[in-house]
ChimeraX commands (.cxc) that place a marker at each C-alpha (Angstrom):
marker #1 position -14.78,-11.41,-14.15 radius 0.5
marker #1 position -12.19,-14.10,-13.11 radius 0.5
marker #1 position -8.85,-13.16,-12.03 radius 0.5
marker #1 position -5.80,-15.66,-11.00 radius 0.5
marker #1 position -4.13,-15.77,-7.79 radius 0.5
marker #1 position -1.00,-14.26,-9.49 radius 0.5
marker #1 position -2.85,-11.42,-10.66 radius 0.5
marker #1 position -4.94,-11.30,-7.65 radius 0.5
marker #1 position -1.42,-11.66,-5.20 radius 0.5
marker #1 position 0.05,-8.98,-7.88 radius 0.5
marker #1 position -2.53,-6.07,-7.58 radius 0.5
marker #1 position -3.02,-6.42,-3.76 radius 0.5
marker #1 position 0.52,-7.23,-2.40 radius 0.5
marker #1 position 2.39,-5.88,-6.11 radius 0.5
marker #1 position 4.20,-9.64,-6.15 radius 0.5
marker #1 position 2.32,-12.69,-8.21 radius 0.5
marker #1 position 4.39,-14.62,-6.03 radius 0.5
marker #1 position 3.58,-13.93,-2.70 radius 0.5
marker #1 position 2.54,-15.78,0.57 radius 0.5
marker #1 position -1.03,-15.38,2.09 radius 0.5
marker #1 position 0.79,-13.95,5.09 radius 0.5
marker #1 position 1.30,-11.12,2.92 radius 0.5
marker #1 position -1.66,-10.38,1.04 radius 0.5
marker #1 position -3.83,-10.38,4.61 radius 0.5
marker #1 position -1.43,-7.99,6.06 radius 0.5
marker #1 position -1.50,-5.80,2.57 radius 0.5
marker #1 position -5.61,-6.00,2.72 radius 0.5
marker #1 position -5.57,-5.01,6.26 radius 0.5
marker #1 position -3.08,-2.15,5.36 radius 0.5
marker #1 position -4.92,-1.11,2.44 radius 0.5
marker #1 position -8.69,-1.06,4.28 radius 0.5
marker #1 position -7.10,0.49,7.26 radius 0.5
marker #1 position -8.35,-2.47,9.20 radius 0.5
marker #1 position -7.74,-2.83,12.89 radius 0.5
marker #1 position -6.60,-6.84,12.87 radius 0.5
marker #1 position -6.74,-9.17,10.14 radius 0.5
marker #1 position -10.23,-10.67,8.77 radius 0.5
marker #1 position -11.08,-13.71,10.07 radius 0.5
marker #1 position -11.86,-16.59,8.65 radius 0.5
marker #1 position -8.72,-16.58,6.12 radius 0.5
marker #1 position -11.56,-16.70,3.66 radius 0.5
marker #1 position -12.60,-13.49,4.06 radius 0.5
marker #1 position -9.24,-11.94,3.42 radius 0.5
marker #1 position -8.95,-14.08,0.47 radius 0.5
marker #1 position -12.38,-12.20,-0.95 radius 0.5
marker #1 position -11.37,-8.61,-0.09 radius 0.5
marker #1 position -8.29,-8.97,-2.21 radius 0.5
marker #1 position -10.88,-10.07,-5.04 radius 0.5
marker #1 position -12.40,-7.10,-4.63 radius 0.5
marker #1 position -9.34,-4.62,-3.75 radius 0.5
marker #1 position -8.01,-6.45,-7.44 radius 0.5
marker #1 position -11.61,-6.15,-9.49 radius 0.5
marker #1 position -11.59,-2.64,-8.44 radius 0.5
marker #1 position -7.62,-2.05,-9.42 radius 0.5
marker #1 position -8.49,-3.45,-12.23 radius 0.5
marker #1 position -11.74,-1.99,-13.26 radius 0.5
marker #1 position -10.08,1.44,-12.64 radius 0.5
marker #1 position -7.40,0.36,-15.12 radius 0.5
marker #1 position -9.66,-0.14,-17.79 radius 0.5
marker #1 position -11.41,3.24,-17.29 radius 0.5
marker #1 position -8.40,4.96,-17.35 radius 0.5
marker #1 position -7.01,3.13,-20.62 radius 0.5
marker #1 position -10.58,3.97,-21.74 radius 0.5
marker #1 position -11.16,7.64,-21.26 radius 0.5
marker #1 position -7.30,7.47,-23.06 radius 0.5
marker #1 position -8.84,6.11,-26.20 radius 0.5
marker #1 position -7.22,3.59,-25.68 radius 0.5
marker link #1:1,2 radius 0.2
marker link #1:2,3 radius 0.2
marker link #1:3,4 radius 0.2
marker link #1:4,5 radius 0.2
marker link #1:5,6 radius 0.2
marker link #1:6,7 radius 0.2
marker link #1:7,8 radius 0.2
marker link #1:8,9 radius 0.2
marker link #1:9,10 radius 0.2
marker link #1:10,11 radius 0.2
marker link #1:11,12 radius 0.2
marker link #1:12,13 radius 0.2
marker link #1:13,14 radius 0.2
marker link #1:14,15 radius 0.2
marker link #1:15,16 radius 0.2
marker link #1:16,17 radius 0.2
marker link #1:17,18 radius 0.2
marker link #1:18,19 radius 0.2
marker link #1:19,20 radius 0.2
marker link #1:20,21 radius 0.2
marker link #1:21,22 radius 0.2
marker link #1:22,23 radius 0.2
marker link #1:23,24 radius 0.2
marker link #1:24,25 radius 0.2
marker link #1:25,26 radius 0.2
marker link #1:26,27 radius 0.2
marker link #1:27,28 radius 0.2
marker link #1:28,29 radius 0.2
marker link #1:29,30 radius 0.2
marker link #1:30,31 radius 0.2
marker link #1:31,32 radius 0.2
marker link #1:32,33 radius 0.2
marker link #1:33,34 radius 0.2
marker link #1:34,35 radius 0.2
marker link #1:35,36 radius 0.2
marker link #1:36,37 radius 0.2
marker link #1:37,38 radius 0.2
marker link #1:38,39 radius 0.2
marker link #1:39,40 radius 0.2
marker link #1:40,41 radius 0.2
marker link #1:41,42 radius 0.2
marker link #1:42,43 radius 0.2
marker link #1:43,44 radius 0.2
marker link #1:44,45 radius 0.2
marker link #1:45,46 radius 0.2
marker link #1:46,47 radius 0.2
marker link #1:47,48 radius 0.2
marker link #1:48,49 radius 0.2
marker link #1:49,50 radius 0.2
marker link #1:50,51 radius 0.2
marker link #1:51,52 radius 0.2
marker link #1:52,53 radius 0.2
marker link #1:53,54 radius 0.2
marker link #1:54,55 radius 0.2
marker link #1:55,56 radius 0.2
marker link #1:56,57 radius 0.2
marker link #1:57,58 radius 0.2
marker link #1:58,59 radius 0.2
marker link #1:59,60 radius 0.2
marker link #1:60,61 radius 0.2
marker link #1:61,62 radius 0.2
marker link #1:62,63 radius 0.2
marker link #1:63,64 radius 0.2
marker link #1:64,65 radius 0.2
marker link #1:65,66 radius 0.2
marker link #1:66,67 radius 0.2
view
């Protein structure tokens, strides 16, 4: 799967628009981290993940509605 930065910015943080300040403070909220990951990088790929798995759950749901 491929996913934009808005839609990746808009399932982590809930704003396409947002700042990378934001979406590394939202993933380190969200995975109960202690600090921020480090490199940048590696913030960048947990919000991939945190929106596949938004995402995939989305579908499942919408699925199991018939829909």
């Amino acid at each position: 799967a491929e996913y934009s930065p808005l839609s990746i910015k808009s399932a982590v943080v809930g704003y396409g628009r947002a700042e990378k300040p934001q979406v590394q403070h939202m993933v380190t909220r969200l995975l109960n981290l202690d600090q921020v990951p480090e490199p940048a990088d590696a913030a960048d790929a947990l919000a991939i993940a945190i929106c596949h798995l938004h995402t995939s759950a989305t579908l499942l749901r919408q699925r199991a509605v018939g829909g």
